[in-house]
C-alpha positions as CSV (number, residue, x, y, z in Angstrom):
1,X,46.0,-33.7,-7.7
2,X,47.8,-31.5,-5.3
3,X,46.9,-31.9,-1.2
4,X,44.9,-28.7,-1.1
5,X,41.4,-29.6,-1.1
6,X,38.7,-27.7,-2.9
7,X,35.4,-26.7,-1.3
8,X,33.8,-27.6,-4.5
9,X,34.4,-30.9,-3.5
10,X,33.9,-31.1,-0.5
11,X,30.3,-29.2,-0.8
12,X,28.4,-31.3,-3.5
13,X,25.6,-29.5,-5.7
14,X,22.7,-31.3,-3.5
15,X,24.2,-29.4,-0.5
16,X,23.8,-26.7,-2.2
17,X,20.5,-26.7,-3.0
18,X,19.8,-27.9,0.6
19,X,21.1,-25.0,2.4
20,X,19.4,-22.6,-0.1
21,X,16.2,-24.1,0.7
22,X,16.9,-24.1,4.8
23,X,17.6,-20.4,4.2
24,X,14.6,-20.3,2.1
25,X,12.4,-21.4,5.1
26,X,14.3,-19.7,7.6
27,X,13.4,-16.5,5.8
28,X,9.7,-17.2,5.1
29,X,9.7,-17.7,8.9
30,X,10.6,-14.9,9.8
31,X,8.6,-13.4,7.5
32,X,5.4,-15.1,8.9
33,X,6.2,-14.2,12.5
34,X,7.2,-10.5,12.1
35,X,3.7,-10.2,10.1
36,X,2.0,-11.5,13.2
37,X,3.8,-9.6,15.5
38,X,2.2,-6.8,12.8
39,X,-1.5,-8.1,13.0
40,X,-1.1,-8.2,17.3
41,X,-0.3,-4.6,17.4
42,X,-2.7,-3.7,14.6
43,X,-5.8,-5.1,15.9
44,X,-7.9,-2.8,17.2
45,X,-10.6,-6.0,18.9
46,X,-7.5,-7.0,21.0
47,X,-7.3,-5.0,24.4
48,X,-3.8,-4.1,26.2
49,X,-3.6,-7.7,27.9
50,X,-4.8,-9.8,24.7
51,X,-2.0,-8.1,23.0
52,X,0.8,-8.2,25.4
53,X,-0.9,-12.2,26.1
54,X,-0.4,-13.1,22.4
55,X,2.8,-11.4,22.2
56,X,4.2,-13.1,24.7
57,X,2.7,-16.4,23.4
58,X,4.3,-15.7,20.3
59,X,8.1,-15.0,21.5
60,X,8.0,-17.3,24.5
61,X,6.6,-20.1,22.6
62,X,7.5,-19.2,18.7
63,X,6.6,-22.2,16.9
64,X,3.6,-22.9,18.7
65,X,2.6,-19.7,19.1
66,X,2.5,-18.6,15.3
67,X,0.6,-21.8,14.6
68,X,-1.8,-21.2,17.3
69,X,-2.3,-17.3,16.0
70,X,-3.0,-18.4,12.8
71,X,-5.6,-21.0,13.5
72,X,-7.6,-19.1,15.7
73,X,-7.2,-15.2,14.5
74,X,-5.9,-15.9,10.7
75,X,-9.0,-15.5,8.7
76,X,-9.5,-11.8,11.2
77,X,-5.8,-11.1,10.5
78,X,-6.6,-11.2,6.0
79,X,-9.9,-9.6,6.8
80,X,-7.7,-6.8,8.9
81,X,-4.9,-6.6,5.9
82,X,-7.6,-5.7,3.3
83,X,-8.9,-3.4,5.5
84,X,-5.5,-1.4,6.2
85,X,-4.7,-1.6,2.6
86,X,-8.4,0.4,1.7
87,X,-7.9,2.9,4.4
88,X,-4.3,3.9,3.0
89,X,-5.8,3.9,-0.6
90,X,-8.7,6.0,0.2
91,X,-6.6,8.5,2.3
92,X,-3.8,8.8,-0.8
93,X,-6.6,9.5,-3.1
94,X,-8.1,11.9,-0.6
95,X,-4.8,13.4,-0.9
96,X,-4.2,13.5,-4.6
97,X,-7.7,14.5,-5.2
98,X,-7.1,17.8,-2.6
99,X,-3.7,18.4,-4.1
100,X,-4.7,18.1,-7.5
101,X,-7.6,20.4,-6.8
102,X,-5.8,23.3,-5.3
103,X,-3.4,23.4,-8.1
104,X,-6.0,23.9,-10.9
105,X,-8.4,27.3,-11.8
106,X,-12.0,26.8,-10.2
107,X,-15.0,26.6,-12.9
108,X,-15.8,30.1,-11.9
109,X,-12.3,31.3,-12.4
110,X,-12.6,29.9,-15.7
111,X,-15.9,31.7,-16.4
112,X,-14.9,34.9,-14.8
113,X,-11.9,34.5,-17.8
114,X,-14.1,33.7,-21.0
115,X,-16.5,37.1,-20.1
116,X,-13.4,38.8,-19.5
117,X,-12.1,37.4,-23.4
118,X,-15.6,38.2,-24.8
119,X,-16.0,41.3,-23.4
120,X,-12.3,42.3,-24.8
121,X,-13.6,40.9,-27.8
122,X,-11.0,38.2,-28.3
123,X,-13.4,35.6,-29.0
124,X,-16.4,35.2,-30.5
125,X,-20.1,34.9,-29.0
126,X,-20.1,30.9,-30.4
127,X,-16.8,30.5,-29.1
128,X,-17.6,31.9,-25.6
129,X,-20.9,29.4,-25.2
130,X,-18.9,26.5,-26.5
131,X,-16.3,27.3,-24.2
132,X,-18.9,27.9,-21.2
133,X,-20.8,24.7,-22.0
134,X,-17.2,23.0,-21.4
135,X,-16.3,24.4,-18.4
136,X,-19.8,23.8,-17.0
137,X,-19.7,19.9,-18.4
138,X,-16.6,19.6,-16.0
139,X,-13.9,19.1,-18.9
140,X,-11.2,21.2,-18.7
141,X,-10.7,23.5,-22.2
142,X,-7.8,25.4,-23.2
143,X,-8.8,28.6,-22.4
């Protein structure tokens, strides 16, 4: 063997998996405390000086201070997450159900459409009711 040394020697597989499991915590870490730092600003029970009193407790103090949040507000802050995540769901739908609507012909557009087709006489009288009875039943036909 030559006098250059090779890192795969001197770095053994069980180093390896040791330092991708220190960066493994290091990012679930930081993962926990930015999510707290989250939940502080996000509560709306916390006033001004319970917020800037836990933020500080949190970056002064961060070990202590993430376990101490989550043993005294961590059931609020999952209770607070499902909460968020409704409000954002209902408003999309909100959204999608407006947007959706405004795209497509109003029932009465639709009705004010199959008179206008009887009364050119491009459909028939059954076709017209059958049609009608769709519309009304709040399916959309292809009229």
């Amino acid at each position: 063997m030559s006098s250059h040394t090779y890192l795969a020697y001197d770095y053994p597989l069980l180093s390896a998996f040791w330092t991708v499991f220190w960066i493994g915590l290091w990012v679930l870490w930081f993962f926990v405390l930015f999510r707290i730092v989250l939940d502080i600003f996000r509560d709306d029970d916390l006033g001004g000086w319970g917020k800037a009193g836990w933020l500080t407790f949190v970056i002064v103090l961060p070990f202590l201070g993430v376990f101490v949040y989550a043993l005294a507000r961590g059931k609020g802050m999952g209770r607070r997450e499902v909460a968020y995540a409704r409000a954002r769901q209902k408003e999309f739908d909100t959204y999608v159900r407006e947007t959706a609507g405004a795209a497509g012909p109003s029932s009465a557009d639709e009705l004010a459409k199959l008179s206008q087709m009887r009364a050119h006489g491009d459909i028939t009288e059954e076709e017209f009711v059958r049609a009608k009875e769709l519309v009304l039943s709040g399916g959309r036909g292809g009229v």
